[in-house]
N, C-alpha and C positions, 0 to 999 in steps of 0.2 A: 670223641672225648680224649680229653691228653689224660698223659698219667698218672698226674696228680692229682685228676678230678676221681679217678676210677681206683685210690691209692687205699689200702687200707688202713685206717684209722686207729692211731694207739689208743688203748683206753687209761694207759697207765698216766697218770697226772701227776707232776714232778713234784719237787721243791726246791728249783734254782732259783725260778724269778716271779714273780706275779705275771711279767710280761708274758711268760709262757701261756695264761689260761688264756682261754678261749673270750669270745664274747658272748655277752651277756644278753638273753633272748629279748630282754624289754628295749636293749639299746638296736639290737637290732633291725625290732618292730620299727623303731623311732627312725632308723632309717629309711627302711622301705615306705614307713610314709610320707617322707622328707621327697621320694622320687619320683612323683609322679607331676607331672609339665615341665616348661620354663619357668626357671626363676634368675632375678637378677643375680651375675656372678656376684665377686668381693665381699660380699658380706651384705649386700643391700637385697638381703629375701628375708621374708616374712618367717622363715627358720631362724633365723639368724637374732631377729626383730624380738622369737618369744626367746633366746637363749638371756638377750639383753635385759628383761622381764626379769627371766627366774633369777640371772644374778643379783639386780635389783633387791630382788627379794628377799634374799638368801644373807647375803652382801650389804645391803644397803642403799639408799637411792643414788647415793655420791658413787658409788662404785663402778667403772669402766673397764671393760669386758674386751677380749682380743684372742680370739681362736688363733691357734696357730699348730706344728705338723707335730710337736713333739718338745719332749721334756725341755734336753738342749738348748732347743730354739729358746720359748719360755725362757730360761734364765736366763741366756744372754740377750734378750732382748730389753727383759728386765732391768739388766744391769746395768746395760747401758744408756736405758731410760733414766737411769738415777743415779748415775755416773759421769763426771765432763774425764775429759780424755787421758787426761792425768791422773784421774783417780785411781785407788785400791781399795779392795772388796777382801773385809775380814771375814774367814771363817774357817770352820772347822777345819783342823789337818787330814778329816773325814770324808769333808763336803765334795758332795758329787762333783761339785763344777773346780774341784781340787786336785782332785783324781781318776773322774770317771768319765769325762769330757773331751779328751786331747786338746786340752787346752785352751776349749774352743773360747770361755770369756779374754783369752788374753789375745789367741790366735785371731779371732772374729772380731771381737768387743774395743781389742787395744788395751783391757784391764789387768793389772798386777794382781791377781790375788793371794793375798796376807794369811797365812796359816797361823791358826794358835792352838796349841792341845790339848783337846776332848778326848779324853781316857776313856769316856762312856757316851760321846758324840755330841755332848751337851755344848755348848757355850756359854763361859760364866760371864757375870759383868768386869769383874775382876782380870782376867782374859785380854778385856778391849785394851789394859795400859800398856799390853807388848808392840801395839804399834803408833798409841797416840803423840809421842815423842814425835812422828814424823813430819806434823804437820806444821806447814810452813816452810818446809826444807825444800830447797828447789830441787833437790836430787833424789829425793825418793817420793813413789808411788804416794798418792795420799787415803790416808785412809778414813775416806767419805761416804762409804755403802757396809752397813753388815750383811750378811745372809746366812740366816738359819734354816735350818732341816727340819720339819716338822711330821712325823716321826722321822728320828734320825736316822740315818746310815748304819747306825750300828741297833737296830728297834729299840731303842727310847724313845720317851714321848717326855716334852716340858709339862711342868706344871703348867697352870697359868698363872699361878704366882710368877715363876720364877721365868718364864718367858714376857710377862709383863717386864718383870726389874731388869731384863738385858735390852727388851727394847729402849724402853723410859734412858738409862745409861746410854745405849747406841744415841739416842737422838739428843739428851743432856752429850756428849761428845759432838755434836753438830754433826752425826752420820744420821743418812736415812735407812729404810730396813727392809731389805727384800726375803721373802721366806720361800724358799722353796719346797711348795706343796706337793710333791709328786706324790705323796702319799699321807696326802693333809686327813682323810678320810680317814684314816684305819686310829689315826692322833686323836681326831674329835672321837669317834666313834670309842678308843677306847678312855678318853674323859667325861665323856657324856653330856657335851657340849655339842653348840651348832658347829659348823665350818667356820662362820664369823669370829667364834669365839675363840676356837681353837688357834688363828692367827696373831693374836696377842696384842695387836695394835702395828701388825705392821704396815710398812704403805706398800707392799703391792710385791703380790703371791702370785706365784706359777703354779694355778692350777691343775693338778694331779686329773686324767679321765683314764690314761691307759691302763695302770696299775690296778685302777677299781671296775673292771669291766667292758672298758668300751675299747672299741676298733682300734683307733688312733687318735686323739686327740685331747688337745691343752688346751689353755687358754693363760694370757698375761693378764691378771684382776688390778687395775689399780685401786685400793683403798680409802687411801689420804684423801680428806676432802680438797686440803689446798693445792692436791697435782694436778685434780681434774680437769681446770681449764687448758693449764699448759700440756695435759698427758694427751687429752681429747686431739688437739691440736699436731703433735709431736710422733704418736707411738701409732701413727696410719702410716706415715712416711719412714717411720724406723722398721716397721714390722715391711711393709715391700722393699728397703733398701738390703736386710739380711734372710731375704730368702723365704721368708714364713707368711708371705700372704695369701693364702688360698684361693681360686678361683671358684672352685665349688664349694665354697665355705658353708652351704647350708647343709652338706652331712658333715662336719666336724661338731655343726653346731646342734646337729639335731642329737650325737650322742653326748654332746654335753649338758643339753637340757632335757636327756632321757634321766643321768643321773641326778639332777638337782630336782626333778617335778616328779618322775613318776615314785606313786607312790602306792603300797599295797592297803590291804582292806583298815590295818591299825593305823595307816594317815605315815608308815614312814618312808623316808624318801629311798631310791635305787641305791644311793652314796652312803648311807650309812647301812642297809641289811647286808651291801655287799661287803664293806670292811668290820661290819660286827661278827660276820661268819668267820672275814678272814682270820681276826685276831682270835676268836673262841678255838677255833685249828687250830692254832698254833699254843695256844694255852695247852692246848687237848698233847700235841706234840711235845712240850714238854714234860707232862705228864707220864707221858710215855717212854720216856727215857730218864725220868727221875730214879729207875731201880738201877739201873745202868750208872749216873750219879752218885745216886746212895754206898755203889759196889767199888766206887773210886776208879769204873773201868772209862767214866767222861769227865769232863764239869765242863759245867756253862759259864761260859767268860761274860755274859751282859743280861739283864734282866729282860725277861720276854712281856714287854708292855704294850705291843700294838701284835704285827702277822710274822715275826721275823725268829728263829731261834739260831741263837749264837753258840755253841758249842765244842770245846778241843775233844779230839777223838785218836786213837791212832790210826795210824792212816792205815793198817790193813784193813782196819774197820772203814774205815773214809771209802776204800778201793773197793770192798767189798759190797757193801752199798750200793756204789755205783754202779753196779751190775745190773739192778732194778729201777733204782730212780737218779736221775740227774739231780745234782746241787754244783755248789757251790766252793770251792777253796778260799777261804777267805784271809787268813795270814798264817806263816808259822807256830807252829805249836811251841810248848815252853822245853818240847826237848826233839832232835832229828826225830823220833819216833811216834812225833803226834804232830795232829795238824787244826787249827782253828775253821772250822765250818758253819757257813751261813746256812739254814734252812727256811725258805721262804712260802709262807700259803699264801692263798688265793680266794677270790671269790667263789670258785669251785672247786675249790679242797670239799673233799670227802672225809666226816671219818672213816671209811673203812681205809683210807691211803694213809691215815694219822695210823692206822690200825697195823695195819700191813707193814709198814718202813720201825714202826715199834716193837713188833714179832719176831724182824728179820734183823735189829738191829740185838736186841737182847739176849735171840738164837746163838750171833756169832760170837758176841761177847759170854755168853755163857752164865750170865744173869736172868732169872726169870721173875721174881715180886722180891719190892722192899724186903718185907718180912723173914722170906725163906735164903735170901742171900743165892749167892753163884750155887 
């Protein structure tokens, strides 16, 4: 055995990233029984066959389905689906594929993408007129694709009102609307809506598996009933031309319809117990640091509405922290002496880890209940 297999295992469970937790015992199952014989590579196995089902299902019958290796891939595959090569892709000054990408829609794709500023990660309608001036200009990028974050970059979640009236806008602008799901799940989940729902109307979502449990794996959803013939056609050749066609696609596919079907004894699916926990964490987490709050020794820059808490701290606090669990740096604080941190749960956030980073965050700071103060 090497020594990774024989390594001993932390039990300590972060809050840097979702992508940290582990996976999820049902997707796993879903693997191991995805493994037994031959099956046609590319997508053409009977794995693959029910993933196309549960989308179906989930989704809608127009809906078209496209495993692929990871988030990245997913958006710019997306984008460029809904993209000609001149175009530009609005979105948040937030947006993953803005910031957390290397560039990859512009590097990979050939797309400009249009920043406009979400304070709280949102995208307004009002937002889309900083770049609609351009269109028609032969010198600048056009901007023909939105793409929102559903929950955002900074844990927001759109209404569905208000994710309705930016699409309806995006697409009254002649832009089509791509959403990026990586953590569509924890969105629905905490509106109490399906996945379908939680999308807003857009045409076609980068489905979110890693964040909510599974191994590795996306998928590019198209939507829009009018792309399907042209997507059906288009997005098999675009997904093998940038790298993301899988040959063993029947485990990408088997952990992605681990999370859409399986489902416990009250009928609900893998996709939402695993981001209804994550986000109750993280409720639980803020709660936990609300005396701290209350004592003016933190405040929370963004409201905690899906798995994510946003938080300024000082950073001896931040550092000290850090001694125990991993997070996040997320921007500077509003003085050298503090710092803005992301704290992220997970499918398997524990409270006693909600408990424990709440104990030792209060310890330091010298806060112990609302009521009794420092």
């Amino acid at each position: 055995m090497t020594a990774w297999q024989t390594r001993e295992v932390s039990q300590t469970r972060h809050f840097a990233s979702d992508n940290y937790a582990s996976v999820h015992p049902e997707v796993l199952a879903a693997i191991a029984a995805a493994n037994g014989g031959h099956e046609p590579a590319y997508g053409a196995d009977a794995v693959t066959a029910a993933f196309d089902e549960a989308v179906a299902s989930v989704f809608g019958a127009d809906a078209l389905a496209f495993p692929v290796f990871n988030g990245t891939g997913a958006n710019v595959v997306s984008l460029m689906a809904l993209s000609p090569r001149w175009g530009g892709v609005v979105a948040s000054e937030h947006a993953h594929i803005n910031v957390d990408e290397n560039g990859a829609p512009e590097r990979v794709g050939g797309l400009k993408v249009l920043p406009v500023a979400a304070p709280d990660g949102r995208v307004t309608p009002a937002s889309l007129s900083r770049w609609q001036g351009d269109l028609g200009d032969e010198h600048r990028a056009q901007p023909l694709v939105l793409s929102v974050t559903q929950s955002t970059e900074l844990g927001t979640v759109y209404s569905l009102d208000s994710l309705r009236a930016l699409i309806d806008a995006a697409h009254e602008a002649g832009m089509r609307v791509h959403l990026d799901g990586a953590r569509i799940a924890n969105a629905a989940a905490a509106l109490g809506v399906s996945l379908a729902e939680a999308c807003g109307g857009a045409d076609m979502v980068s489905l979110g598996g890693t964040k909510n449990g599974a191994m590795g794996a996306e998928a590019v959803v198209v939507l829009a009933a009018d792309l399907r013939e042209r997507m059906a056609a288009d997005l098999p050749h675009l997904r093998k031309a940038t790298m993301q066609l899988g040959s063993k696609m029947r485990y990408a596919s088997a952990q992605l319809a681990a999370l859409l079907t399986s489902v416990d004894d009250a009928g609900d699916p893998l996709w939402l117990r695993n981001a209804r926990h994550a986000n109750a964490m993280a409720a639980e987490l803020r709660a936990e640091l609300e005396p701290l709050a209350a004592a003016g020794a933190v405040a929370f820059t963004q409201p905690t509405e899906a798995n994510a808490v946003f938080v300024e701290m000082p950073r001896t606090l931040a550092d000290e922290l850090r001694q125990t669990f991993r997070f996040y740096d997320w921007m500077p604080g509003s003085t050298p002496e503090t710092v803005e941190v992301r704290l992220m749960c997970s499918w398997d956030t524990q409270p006693g880890d909600v408990e424990r980073l709440g104990e030792l965050a209060r310890g330091i700071g010298g806060v112990h209940d609302v009521t009794n103060g420092p």
